[in-house]
N, C-alpha and C positions, 0 to 999 in steps of 0.2 A: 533555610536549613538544607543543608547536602546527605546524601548519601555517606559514610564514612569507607565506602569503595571508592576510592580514588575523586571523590572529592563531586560525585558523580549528582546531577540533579537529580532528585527522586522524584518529580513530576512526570518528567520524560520519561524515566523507565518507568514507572504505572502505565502513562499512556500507552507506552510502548509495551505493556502485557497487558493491558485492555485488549488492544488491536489484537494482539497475535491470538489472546484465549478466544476471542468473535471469529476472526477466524476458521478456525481449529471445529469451532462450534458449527459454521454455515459449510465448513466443507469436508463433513461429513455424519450428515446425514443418517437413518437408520436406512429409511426406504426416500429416494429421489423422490419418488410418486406422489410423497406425502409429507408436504412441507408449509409450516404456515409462511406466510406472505413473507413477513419479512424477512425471513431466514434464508430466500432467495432472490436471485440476482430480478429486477426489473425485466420484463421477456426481450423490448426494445427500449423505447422510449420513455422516462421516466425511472424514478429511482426508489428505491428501500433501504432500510439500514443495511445489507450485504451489500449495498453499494457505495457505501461510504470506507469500508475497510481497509480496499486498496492504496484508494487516495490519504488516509490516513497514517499508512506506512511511508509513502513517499514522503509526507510532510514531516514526521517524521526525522527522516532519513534526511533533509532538508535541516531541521534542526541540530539536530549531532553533527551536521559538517561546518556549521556553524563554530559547534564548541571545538570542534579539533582542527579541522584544515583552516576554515579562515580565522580563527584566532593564533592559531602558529604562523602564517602566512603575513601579518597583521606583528607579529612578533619579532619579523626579521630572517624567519626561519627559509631556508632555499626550497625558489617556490617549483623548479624542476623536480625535484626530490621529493616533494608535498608529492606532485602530479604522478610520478612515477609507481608510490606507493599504494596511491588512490586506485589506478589503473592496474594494479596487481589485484588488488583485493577485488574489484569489479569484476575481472577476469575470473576469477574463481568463485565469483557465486552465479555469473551466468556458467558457468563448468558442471557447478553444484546441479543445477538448475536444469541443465542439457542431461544432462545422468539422470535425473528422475527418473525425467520423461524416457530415456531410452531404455528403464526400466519398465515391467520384464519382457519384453518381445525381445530386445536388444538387435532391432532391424534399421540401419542406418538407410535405405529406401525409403523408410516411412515415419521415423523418430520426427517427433512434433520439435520443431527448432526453440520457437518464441513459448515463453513461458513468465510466469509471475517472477520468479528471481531471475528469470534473464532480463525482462523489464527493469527489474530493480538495479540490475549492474549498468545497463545502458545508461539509465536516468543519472547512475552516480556519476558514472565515467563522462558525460557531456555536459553535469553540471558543474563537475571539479574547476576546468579550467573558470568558468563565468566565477566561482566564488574566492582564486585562488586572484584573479589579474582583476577584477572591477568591483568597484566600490557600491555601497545597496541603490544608490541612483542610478547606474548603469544595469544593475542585474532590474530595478524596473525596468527600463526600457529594454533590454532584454526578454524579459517576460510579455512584456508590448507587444513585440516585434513577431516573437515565436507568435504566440496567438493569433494575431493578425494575418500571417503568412497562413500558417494552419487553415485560420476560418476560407481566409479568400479564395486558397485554393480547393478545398474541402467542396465549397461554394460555387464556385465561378470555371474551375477545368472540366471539361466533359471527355468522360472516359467511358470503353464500352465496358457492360455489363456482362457476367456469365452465362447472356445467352446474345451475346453480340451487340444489341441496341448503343448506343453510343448516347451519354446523356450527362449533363452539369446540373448537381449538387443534390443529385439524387440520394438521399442520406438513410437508405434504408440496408438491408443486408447485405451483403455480395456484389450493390451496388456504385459505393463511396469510390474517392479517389483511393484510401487507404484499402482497399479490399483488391481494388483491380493495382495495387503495389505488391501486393500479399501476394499475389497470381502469378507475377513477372519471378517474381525473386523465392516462394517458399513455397511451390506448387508440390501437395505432395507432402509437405512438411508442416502442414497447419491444424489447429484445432478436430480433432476427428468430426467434431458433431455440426460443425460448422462449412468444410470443407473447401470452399470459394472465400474465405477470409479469415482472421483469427483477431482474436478480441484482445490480444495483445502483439499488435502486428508491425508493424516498421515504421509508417505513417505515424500512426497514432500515437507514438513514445513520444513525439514531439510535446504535445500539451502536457502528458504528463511529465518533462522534465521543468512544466512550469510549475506543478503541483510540488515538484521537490522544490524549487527556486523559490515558492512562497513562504518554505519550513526555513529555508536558509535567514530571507526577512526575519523570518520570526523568529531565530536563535538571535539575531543579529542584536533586535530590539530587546532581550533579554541581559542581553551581554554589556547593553550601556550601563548609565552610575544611575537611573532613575529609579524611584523610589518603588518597590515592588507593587502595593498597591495602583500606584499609576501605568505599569506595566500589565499589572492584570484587568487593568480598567481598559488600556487601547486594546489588548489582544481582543475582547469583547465586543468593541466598537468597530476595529476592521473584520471580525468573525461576521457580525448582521451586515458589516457593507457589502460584504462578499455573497451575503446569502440575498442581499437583496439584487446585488448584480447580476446573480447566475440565474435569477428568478426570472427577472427583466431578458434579457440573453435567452432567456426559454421559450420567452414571445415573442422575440425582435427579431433576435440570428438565427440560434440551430438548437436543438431542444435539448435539456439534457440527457445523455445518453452513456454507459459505461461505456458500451462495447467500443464508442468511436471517440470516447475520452474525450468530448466537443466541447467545445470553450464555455458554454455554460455548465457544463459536468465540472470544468477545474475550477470553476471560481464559487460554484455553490457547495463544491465538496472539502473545499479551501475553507469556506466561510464557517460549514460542521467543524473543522478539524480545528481552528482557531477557538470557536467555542467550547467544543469539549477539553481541547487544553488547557484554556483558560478556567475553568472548572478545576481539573488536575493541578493545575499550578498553584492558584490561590491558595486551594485547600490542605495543600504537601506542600509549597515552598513559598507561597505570599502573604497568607494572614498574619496580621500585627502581633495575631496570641500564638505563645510557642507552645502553652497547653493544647491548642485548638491544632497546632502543625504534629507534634507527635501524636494525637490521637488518630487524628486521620492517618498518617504513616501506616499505623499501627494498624486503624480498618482494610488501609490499601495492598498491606503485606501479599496477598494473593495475588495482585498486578505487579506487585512491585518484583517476587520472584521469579515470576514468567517473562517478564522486561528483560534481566540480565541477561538470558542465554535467547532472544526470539529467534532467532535469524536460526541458530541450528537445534531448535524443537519444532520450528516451521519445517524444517527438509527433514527431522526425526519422521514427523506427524506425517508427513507426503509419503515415505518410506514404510511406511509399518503400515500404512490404508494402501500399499500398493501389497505389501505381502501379506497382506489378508486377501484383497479380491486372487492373485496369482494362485494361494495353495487353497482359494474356494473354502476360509471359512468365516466368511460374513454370517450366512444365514444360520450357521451352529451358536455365532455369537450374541446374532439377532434373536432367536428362536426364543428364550426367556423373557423378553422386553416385548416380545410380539404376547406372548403369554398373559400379559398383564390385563386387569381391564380398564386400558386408557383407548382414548381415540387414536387413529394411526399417526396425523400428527404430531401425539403426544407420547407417541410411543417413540417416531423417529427422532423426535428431541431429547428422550430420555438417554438411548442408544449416543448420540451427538455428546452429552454431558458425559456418559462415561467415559468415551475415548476424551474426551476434552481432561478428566480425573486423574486418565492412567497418564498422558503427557503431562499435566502438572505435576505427578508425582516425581518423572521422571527431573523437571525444573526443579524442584524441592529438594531431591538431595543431591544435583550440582550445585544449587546454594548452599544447603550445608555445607558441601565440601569444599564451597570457593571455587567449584570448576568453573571457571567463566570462559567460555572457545570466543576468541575474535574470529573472522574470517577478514 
């Protein structure tokens, strides 16, 4: 069963406002200071569900190119003109993206460049060509290749540190190949709290264009004549192979880590995304009973209307938590929710849920009203 929006999978778009409401939810907080575990990033090494997120949109993202560029591509459609359009749109959410950020100081000296949708546009725009010119045997060995390059040199180049030392595969903060990348080319223009590197930095887009390149797989295998069941049965089997790969990779290679996006971070966070979809999908678009598919629909309504618009309730969301802190009034809005008597965690969660409430509302009547924004 489809979506009756253009024919649209209604798995994916649940998934796809799953992600973006988790989101919405870990980034922001009532008080930083006071957050349970999981609702924050890993400090270095090692991961929590805020660290599945990212990787989640990509795979994603990875999906729907699937259903659009390579099955028009795949259709006879000119694959220049695919490319062309791809590359517009990318452009304008790393744009979107650059704008945040250089919201409100609006100082181009010090405007942080790299950002989560400028990630996102990169990933799209360097995995267009791989799924417009080569067939899923080649985008594996493509996904091979990037990793492999990634790990080795990640691993094996010695580069000096920010405070001179010169050293290979030193995979700690401001140390990696990707941080002394950061230094050369974005000095000045990085993460504030980080300074000597950014957690979404030039190096490290690489792996995750393989995190989008697994989403591609996986629309791909979707897209065949096989019988849904069987479809939702491999997504599960390559989900645990992946979680068992990136587990192995955590002992063997380079541990898993967000900040450095490390090859065992894309195949264990591949392996989540696989499995939660596979979840979404069965329950919205595979199970044999249509009573069992529209009921679920029906429970998933909440995901499924934040899916249609993610991409500009995500820059809504960035936009309105930037003009709250700029006209300083967090703490007039906190001040009731601090009021309460819950723990601080439970208070910065409660704070989290309701801006999470006022942006769904806001998704809730562009659904009513059919606004659906491409970018």
């Amino acid at each position: 069963m489809t979506s009756p929006l253009n024919g649209r999978l209604v798995s994916l778009d649940a998934f796809r406002g799953f992600t973006i409401a988790s989101m919405l939810l870990v980034n922001n907080p009532g008080d930083w200071g006071h957050l349970y575990s999981q609702l924050a990033h890993a400090h270095w090494n090692g991961w929590t569900f805020t660290d599945w997120i990212f990787p989640f949109f990509l795979f994603i993202g990875g999906v729907s190119m699937s259903f659009s560029l390579g099955r028009q591509a795949e259709a006879g459609a000119d694959k220049g003109d695919l490319l062309r359009k791809l590359f517009k749109r990318a452009a304008l959410i790393f744009l979107i993206g650059f704008l945040l950020n250089f919201i409100p100081k609006f100082d181009l000296a010090t405007v942080r460049i790299p950002g989560v949708l400028q990630r996102i546009a990169l990933c799209t725009a360097l995995a267009a060509p791989l799924v417009v010119y080569f067939n899923w045997r080649q985008q594996l060995w493509w996904i091979a290749g990037l990793l492999g390059f990634y790990s080795a040199v990640m691993l094996l180049v010695p580069v000096p540190g920010p405070d001179g030392v010169v050293a290979a595969g030193l995979l700690e903060p401001g140390r990696d190949v990707g941080a002394y990348i950061d230094r050369l080319f974005l000095t000045g223009h990085m993460w504030v709290q980080s300074k000597t590197w950014d957690p979404e930095g030039l190096f490290t887009t690489i792996p995750a264009i393989c995190s989008q390149l697994f989403g591609v797989l996986a629309g791909r295998w979707l897209l065949t004549r096989n019988d849904r069941s069987e479809k939702t049965a491999w997504l599960f089997v390559a989900g645990l192979g992946m979680l068992l790969a990136g587990a192995m990779l955590d002992v063997l290679l380079m541990p898993i880590n967000k900040s450095l996006w490390t090859t065992s971070y894309c195949l264990f966070t591949t392996g989540w995304a696989l499995v939660m979809f596979g979840v979404f999908y069965w329950l919205l678009d595979g199970a044999p009973s249509i009573w069992l598919r529209a009921r679920m629909q029906g429970y998933a309504q909440f995901f499924i209307i934040y899916g249609m618009n993610a991409l500009f309730i995500f820059a809504l969301s960035g936009l309105v938590a930037k003009m709250i802190g700029f006209f300083k009034l967090h703490e007039a809005l906190y001040a009731p929710i601090k009021a309460l008597p819950l723990m601080p965690e439970a208070q910065s969660l409660a704070y989290a849920l309701l801006f999470n409430a006022v942006m769904f509302a806001v998704a809730w009547f562009m659904y009513r009203r059919r606004w659906f924004i491409k970018v």
